[in-house]
N, C-alpha and C positions, 0 to 999 in steps of 0.2 A: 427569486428572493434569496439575497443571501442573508446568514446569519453568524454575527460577532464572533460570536464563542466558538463555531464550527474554524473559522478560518485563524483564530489562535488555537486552538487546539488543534488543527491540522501545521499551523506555524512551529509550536512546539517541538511536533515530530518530525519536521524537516531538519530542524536544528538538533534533534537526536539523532537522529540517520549520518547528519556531518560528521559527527563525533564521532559516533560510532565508526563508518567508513573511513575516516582520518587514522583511525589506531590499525582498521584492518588494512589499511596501507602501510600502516609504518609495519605490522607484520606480513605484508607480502612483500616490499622491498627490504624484510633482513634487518629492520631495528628493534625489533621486538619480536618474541615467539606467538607464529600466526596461531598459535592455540589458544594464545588467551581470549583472542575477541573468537573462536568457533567452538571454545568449547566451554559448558561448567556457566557462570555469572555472563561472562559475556553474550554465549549465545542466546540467556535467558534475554539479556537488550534486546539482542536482535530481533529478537522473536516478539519480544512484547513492543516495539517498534513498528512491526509487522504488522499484528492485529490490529494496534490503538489505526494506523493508517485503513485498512479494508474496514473497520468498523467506522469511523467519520464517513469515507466510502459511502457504506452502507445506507448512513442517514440523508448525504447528499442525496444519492440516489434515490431514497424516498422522497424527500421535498421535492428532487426534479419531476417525479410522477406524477405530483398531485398538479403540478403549473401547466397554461395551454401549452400545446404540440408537444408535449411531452417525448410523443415517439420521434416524431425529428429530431428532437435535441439528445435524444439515446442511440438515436444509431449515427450520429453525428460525432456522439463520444464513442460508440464503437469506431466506427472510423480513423479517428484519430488513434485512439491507443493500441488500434489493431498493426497500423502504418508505424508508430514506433517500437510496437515489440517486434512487429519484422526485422524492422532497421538493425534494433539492439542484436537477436539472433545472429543477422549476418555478420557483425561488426566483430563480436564477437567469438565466434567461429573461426572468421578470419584471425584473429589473436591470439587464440587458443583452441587448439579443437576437442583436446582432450575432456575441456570443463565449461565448455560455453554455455548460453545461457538461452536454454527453450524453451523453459516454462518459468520466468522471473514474475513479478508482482504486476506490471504490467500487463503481462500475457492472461495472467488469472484474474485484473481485472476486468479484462475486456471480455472472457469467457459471465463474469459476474454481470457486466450490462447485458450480454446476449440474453441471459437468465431472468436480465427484466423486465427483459416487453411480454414478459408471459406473469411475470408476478405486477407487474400495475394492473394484470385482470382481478387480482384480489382487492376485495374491499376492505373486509375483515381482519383488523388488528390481531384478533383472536388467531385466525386462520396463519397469519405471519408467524404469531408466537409459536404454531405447533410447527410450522416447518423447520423455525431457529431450535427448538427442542430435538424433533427426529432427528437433523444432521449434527447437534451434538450429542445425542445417545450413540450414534453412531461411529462418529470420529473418537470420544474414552473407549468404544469398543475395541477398538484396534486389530480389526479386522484385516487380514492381510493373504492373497492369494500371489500364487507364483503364474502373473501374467504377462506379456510380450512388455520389453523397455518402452515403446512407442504407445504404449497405454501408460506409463508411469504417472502421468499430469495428475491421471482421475485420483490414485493416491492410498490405491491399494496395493502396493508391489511390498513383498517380503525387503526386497534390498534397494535403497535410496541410490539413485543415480547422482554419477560424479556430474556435478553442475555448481557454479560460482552463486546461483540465484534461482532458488526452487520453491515456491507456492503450490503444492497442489491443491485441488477442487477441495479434498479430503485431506486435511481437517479445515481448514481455513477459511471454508465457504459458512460455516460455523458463524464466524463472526461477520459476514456480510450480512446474513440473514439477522442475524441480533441487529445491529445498524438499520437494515429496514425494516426492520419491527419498532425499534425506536423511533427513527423518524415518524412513524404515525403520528407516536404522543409528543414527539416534540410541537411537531404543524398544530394542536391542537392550546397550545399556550399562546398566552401574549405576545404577540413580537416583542413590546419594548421591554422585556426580561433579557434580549439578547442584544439591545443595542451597544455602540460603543463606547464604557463607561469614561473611557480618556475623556470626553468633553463637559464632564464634570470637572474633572481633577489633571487639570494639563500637567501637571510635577509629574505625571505615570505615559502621559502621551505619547514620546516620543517610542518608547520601548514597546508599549501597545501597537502604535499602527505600526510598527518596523515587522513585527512579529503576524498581525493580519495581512499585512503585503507579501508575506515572506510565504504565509499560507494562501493567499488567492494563484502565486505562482509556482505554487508545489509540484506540478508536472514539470516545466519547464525547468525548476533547480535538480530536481531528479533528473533528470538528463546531462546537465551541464555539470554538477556538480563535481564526478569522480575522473571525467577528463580534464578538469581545472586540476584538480589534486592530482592525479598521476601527471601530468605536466609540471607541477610546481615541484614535486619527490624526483623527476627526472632531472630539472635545473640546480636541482639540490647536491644530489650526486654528482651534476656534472662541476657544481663548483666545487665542492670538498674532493675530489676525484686527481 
């Protein structure tokens, strides 16, 4: 079952994430200083970028639980998102090795599905809210040991590793957990609270399903996205060049 609202508001943050990774290219090809979009207002985007995505996440994940073969269709998504955060690792490794990316949003979400063939054993909304509670008392703790780089993902290491794209478990599994704690209470409302209100008011239509299509194919622009853009900043320079 999908549901309206989830796939614009998953549409939304696709078309934040453009923006946002359009400025962090115009500062990592030298038109602008790369600090503005990593440090101070910009990284706050990115970051709340971030969450608003693993929290929608979170709710999908829930409604997928409660649907038949649930577990097929999770480890079907592990699969897939397991097979492009490889891909991404390699590619870029190959690109850069100093700052590649081996624990990106991808990689932490596929850790979050593994996490949920043990959590649809929960029935209990209740039970969901305390787990979303303990790992946020946890992550404002800011608990921090001096452990081996190759544990850094889980997200207790004193010093943040040089990476282009970094999710770890901790703090960010934070809002997976609020996501499927939510999705309980969303499954429990009316569906037609979430249908598509364009077919009332076609004068809104266009913009509406441009924006629920743009959110049904949110893995696949994630992917394509910042190779169209580094290709387009390359052809750019190569014409002003």
């Amino acid at each position: 079952m999908r549901i309206f609202l989830l796939d614009i508001s998953r549409g939304v943050c696709v078309f934040a994430m453009i923006l946002y990774h359009f400025y962090w290219d115009l500062g990592y090809f030298g038109f602008i200083d790369l600090r503005v979009v990593t440090q101070g207002l910009g990284l706050f985007f990115a970051q709340l970028i971030g969450l608003s995505f693993i929290s929608i996440a979170g709710i999908s994940s829930r409604l997928l639980s409660l649907s038949n073969n649930c577990k097929l269709k999770i480890v079907k998504r592990i699969f897939r998102l397991m097979t492009i955060s490889i891909a991404i690792s390699i590619l870029t490794f190959i690109l850069d090795k100093s700052s590649f990316i081996f624990f990106g949003i991808l990689h932490f979400l596929s850790v979050c599905s593994i996490i949920t063939l043990i959590l649809i054993k929960i029935k209990s909304n209740l039970q969901l809210f305390f787990i979303f509670l303990v790992t946020g008392l946890i992550s404002i703790s800011e608990i921090t040991f001096n452990i081996p780089f190759i544990f850094s993902w889980i997200g207790f290491n004193k010093q943040l590793p040089l990476t282009n794209d970094f999710y770890p478990i901790i703090p960010w599994i934070t809002f997976y957990f609020f996501g499927f704690w939510l999705g309980g209470i969303i499954n429990k409302k009316p569906n037609k609270k979430y249908k598509n209100p364009s077919n009332n008011d076609p004068q809104h239509s266009l913009v509406l399903k441009l924006t629920e299509y743009v959110g049904r194919k949110s893995l696949i622009i994630y992917i394509l996205h910042q190779p169209l853009l580094f290709s387009l900043f390359f052809i750019y320079i190569q014409l002003i060049s």
